[in-house]
C-alpha atoms as a printed R data frame, in Angstrom:
    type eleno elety resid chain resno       x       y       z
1   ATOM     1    CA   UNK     A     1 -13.933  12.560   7.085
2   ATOM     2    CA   UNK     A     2 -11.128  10.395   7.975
3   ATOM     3    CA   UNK     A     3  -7.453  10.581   6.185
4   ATOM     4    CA   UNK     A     4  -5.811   8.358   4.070
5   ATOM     5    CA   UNK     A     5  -3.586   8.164   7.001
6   ATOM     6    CA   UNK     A     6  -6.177   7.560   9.600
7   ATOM     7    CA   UNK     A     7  -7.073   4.853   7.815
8   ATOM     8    CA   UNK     A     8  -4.518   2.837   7.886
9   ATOM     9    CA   UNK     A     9  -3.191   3.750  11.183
10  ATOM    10    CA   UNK     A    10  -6.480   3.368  13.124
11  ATOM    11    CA   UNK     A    11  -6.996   0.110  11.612
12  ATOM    12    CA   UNK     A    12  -3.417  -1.414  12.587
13  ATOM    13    CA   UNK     A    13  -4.264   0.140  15.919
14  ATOM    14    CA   UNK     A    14  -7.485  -1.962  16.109
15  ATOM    15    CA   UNK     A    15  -5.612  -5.272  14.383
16  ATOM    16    CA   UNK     A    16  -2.811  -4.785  17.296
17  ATOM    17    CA   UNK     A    17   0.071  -4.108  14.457
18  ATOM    18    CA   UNK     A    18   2.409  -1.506  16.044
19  ATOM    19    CA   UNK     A    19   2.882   0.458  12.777
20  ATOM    20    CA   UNK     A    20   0.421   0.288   9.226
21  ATOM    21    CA   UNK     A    21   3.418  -0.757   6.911
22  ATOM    22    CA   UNK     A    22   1.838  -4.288   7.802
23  ATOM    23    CA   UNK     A    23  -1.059  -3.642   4.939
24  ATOM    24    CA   UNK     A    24   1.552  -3.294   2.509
25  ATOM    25    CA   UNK     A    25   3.117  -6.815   3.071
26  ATOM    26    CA   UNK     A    26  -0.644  -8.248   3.499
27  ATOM    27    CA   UNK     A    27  -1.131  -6.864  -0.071
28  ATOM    28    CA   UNK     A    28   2.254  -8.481  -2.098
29  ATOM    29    CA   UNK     A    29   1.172 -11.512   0.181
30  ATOM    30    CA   UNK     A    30  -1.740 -11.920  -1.086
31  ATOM    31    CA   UNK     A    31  -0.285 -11.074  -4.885
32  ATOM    32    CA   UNK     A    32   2.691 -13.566  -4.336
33  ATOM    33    CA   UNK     A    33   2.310 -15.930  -1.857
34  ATOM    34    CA   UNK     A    34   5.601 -16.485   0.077
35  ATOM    35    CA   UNK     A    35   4.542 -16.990   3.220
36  ATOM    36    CA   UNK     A    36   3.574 -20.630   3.585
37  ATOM    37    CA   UNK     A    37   3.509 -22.369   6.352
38  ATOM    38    CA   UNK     A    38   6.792 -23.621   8.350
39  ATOM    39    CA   UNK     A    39   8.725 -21.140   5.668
40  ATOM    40    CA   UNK     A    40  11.712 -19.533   8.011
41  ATOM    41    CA   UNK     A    41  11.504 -15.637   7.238
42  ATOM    42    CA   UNK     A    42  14.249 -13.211   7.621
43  ATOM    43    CA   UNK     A    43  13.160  -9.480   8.504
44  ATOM    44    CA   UNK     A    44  15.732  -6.861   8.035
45  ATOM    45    CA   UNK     A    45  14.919  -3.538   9.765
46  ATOM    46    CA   UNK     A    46  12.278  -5.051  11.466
47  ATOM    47    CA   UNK     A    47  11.476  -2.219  13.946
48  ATOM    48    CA   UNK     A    48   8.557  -1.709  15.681
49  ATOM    49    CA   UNK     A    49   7.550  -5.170  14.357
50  ATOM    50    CA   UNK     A    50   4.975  -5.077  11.882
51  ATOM    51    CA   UNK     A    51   5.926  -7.399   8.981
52  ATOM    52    CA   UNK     A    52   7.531  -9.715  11.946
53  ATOM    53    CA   UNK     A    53   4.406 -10.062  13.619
54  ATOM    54    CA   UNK     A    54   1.954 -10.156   9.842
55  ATOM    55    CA   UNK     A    55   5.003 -13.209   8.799
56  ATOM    56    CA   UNK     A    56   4.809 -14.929  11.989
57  ATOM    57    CA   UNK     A    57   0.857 -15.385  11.700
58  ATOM    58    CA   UNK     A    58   1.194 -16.490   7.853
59  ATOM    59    CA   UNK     A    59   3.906 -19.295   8.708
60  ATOM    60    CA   UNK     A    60   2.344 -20.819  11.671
61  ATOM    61    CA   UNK     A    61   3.847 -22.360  14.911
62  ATOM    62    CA   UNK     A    62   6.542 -24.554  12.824
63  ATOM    63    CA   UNK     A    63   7.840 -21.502  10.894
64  ATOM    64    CA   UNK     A    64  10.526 -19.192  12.377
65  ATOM    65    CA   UNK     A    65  11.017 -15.530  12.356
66  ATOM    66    CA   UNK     A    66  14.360 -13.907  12.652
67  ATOM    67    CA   UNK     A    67  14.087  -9.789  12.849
68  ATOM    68    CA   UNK     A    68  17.255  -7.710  13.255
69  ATOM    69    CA   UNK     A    69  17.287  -4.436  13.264
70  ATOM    70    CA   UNK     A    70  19.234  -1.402  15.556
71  ATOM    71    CA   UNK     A    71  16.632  -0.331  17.787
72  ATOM    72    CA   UNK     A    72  14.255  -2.070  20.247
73  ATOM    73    CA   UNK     A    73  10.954  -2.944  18.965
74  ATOM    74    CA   UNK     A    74   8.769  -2.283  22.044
75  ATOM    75    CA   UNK     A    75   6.365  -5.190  20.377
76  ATOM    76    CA   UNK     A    76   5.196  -8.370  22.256
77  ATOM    77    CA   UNK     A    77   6.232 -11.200  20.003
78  ATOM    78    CA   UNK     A    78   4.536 -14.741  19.946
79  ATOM    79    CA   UNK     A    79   7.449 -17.958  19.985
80  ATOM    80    CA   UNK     A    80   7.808 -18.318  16.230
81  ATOM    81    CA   UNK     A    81   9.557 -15.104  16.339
82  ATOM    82    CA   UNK     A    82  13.165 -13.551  17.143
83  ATOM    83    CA   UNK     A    83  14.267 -10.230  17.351
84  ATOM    84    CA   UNK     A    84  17.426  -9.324  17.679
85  ATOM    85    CA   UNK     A    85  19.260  -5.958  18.361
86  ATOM    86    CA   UNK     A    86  21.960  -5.218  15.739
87  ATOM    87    CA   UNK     A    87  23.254  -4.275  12.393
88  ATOM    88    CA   UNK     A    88  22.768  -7.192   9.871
89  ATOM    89    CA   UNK     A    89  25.747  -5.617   8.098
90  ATOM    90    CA   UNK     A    90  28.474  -6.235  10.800
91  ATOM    91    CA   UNK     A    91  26.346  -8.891  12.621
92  ATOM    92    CA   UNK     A    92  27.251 -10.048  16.491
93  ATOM    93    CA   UNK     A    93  27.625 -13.496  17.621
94  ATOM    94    CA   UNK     A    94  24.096 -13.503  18.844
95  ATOM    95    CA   UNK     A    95  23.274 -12.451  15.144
96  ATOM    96    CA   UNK     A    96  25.887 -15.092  14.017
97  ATOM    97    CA   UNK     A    97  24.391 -17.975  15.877
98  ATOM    98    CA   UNK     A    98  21.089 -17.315  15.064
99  ATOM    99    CA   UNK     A    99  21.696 -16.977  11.213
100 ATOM   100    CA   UNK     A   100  23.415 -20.899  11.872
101 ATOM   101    CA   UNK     A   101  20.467 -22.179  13.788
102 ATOM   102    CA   UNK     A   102  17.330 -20.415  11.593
103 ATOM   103    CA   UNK     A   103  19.072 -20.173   7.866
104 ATOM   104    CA   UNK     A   104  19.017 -20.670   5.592
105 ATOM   105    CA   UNK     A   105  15.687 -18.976   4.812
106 ATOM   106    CA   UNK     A   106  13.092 -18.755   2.487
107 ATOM   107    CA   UNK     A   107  12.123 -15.704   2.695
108 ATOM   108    CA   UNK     A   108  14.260 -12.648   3.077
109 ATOM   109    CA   UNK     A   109  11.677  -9.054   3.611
110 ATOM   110    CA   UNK     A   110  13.399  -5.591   4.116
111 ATOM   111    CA   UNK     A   111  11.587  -2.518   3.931
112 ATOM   112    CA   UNK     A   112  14.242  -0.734   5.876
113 ATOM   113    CA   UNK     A   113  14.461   3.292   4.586
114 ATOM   114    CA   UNK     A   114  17.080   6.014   5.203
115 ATOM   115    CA   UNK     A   115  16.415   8.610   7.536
116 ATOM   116    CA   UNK     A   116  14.752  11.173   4.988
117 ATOM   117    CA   UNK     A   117  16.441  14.830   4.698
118 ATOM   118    CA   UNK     A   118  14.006  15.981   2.298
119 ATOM   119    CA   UNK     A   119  16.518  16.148  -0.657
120 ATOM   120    CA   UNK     A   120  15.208  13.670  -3.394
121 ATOM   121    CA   UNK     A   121  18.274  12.815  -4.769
122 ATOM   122    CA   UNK     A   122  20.050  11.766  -1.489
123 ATOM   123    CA   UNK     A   123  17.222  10.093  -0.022
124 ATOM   124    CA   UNK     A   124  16.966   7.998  -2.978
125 ATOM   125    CA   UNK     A   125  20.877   7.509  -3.077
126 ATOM   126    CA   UNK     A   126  20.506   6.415   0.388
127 ATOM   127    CA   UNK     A   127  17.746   4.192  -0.169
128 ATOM   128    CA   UNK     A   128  19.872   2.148  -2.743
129 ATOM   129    CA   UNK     A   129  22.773   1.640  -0.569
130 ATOM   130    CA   UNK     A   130  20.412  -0.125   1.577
131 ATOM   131    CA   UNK     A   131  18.700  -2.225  -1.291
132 ATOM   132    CA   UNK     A   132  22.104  -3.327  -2.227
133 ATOM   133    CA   UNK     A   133  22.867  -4.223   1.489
134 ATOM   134    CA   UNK     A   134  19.741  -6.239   1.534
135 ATOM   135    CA   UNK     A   135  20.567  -7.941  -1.742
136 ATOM   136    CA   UNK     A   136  24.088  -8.998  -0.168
137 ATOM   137    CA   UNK     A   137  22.208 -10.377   2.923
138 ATOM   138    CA   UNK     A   138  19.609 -11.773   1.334
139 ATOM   139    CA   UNK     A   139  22.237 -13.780  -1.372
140 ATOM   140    CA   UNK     A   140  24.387 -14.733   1.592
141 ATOM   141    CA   UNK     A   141  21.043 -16.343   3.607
142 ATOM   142    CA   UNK     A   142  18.649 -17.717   1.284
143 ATOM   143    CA   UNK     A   143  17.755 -21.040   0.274
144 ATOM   144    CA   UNK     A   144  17.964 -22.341  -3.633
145 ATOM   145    CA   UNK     A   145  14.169 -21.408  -4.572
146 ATOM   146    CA   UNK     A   146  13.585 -18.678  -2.266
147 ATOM   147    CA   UNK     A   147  12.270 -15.388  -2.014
148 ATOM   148    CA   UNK     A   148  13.610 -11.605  -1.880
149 ATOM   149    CA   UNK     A   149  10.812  -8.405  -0.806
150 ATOM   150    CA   UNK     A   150  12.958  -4.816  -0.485
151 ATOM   151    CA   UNK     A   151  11.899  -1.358  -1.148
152 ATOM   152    CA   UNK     A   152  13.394   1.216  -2.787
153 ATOM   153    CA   UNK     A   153  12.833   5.168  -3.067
154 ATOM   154    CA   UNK     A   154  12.291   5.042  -7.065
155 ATOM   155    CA   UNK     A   155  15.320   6.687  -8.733
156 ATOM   156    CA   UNK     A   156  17.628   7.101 -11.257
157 ATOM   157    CA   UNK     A   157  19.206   3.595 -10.609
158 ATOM   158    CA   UNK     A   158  16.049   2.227  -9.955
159 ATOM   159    CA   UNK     A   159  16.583   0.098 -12.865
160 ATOM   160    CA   UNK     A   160  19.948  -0.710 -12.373
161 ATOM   161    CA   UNK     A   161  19.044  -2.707  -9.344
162 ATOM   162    CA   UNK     A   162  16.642  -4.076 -11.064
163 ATOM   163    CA   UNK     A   163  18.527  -5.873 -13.248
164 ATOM   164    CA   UNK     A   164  20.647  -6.536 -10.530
165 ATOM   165    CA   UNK     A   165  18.259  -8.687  -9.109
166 ATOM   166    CA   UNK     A   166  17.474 -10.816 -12.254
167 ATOM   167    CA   UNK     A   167  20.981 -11.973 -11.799
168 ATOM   168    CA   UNK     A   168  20.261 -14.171  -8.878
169 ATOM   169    CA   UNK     A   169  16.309 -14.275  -8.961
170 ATOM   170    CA   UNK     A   170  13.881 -16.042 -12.187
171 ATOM   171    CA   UNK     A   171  11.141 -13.756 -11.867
172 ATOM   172    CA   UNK     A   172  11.133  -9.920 -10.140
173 ATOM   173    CA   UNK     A   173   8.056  -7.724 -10.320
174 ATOM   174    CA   UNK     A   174   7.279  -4.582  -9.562
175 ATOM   175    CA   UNK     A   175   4.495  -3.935  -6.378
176 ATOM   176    CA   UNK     A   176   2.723  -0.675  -5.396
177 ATOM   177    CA   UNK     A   177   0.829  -1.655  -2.732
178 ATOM   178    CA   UNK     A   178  -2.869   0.634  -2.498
179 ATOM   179    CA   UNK     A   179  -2.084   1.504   1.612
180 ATOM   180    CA   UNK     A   180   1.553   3.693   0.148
181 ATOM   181    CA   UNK     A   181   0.384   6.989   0.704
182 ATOM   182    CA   UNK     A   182   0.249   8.262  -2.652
183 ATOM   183    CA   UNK     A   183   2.568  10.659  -3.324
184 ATOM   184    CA   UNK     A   184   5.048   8.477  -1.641
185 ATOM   185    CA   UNK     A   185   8.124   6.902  -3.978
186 ATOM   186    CA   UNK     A   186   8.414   3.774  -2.156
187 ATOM   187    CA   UNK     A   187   7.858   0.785  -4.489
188 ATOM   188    CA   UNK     A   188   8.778  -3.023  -3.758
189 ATOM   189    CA   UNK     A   189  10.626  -5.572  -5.790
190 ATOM   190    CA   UNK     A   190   9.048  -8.771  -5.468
191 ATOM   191    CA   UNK     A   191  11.983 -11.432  -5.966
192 ATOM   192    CA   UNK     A   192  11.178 -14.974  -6.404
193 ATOM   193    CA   UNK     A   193  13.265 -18.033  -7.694
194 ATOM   194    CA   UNK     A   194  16.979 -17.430  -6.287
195 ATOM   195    CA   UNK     A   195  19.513 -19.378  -7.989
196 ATOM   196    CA   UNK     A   196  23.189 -19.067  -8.180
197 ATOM   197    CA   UNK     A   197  24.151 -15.687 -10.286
198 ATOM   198    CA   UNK     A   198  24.283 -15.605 -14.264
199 ATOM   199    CA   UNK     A   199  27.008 -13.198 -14.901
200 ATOM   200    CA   UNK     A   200  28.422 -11.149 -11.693
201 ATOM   201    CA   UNK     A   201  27.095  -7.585 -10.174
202 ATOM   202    CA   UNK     A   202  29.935  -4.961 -10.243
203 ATOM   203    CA   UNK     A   203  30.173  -4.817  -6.252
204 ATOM   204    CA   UNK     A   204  28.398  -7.930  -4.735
205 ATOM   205    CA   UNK     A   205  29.410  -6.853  -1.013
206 ATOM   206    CA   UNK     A   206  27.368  -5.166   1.308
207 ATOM   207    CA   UNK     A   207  27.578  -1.464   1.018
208 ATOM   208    CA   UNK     A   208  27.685   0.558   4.154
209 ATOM   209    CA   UNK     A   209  24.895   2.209   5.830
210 ATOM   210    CA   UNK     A   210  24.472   6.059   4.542
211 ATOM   211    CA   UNK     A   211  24.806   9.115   7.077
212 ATOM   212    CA   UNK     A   212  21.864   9.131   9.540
213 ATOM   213    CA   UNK     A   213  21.807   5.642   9.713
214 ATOM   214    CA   UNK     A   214  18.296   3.991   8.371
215 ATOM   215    CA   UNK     A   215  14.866   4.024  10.093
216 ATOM   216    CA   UNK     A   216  11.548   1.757   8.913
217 ATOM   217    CA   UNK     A   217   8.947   4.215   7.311
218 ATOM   218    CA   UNK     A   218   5.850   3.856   8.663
């Protein structure tokens, strides 16, 4: 009998997706509906590829992917799509210029995660820091109306961040997409409706990356 993770992996395999984290986006796609077409997207750890490649198909030839993350992707990419080499948090010129030509966006996705030590509570610390980075990029480059995805390793200030993002979003939801494995933590907050804040967030800047840098979970 085949795994869970067989499953999934043979299937991205046979769909040409580079990792099976694309299922989970095709599932709060199909939920929420964010990716029309001609939307620009914004994909924030993007490595290998996945969600870049699963966005650029939704959007069409007259939408625009921009992915940015710190490794190469190894992943063919049709035109709608850029990937860039870098950290969104101290971004290049390259990064710079291509935030000018593409933003602002509709659509900001992250499902960046920390390198995992095995230690719940630092693994979820670190998860947050990069949530909150996410949120300051995603603030910084979205369009009135648009739309925030991030996960998180659920935790103790897994709430906390929720309310965090009711400051600048209307409506936020909660996703557990079926293809998680499940006994992992990872959940997504579904963000939709960005407007200017009501009320201000203790620490609105981006908060450096943790130890170990981060790494997409697969």
């Amino acid at each position: 009998m085949k795994t869970y993770r067989d499953h999934y992996f043979n299937k991205a395999k046979q769909e040409n997706y580079p990792a099976r984290s694309v299922y989970k986006l095709q599932e709060i796609e199909k939920q929420s509906r964010l990716l029309v077409p001609g939307a620009a997207v914004l994909d924030l750890g993007a490595c290998p590829g996945s969600w870049s490649l699963y966005a650029a198909k939704q959007i069409g030839p007259a939408g625009r992917v921009l992915g940015i993350d710190l490794n190469p992707a190894g992943t063919a990419f049709p035109g709608n799509v850029t990937y860039l080499i870098g950290d969104m948090l101290e971004p290049g010129p390259d990064i710079l210029d291509a935030f000018a030509r593409f933003g602002p966006f509709d659509v900001v996705l992250s499902d960046m995660a920390p390198n995992t030590i095995g230690h719940k509570f630092t693994d979820q610390a670190r998860s947050l820091e990069l949530c909150e980075a996410a949120l300051a990029v995603a603030v910084a480059r979205l369009k009135a109306g648009g739309s925030f995805v991030v996960k998180i390793f659920q935790g103790p200030d897994f709430q906390t961040y929720q309310k965090g993002l009711r400051l600048y979003f209307s409506k936020v939801r909660v996703a557990k997409p079926k293809s998680s494995r499940p006994e992992s933590k990872e959940i997504f907050f579904v963000a939709t409706g960005f407007h200017a804040p009501v009320g201000q967030p203790d620490d609105p800047a981006p908060s450096p990356l943790p130890p170990g840098g981060a790494a997409t979970a697969d």
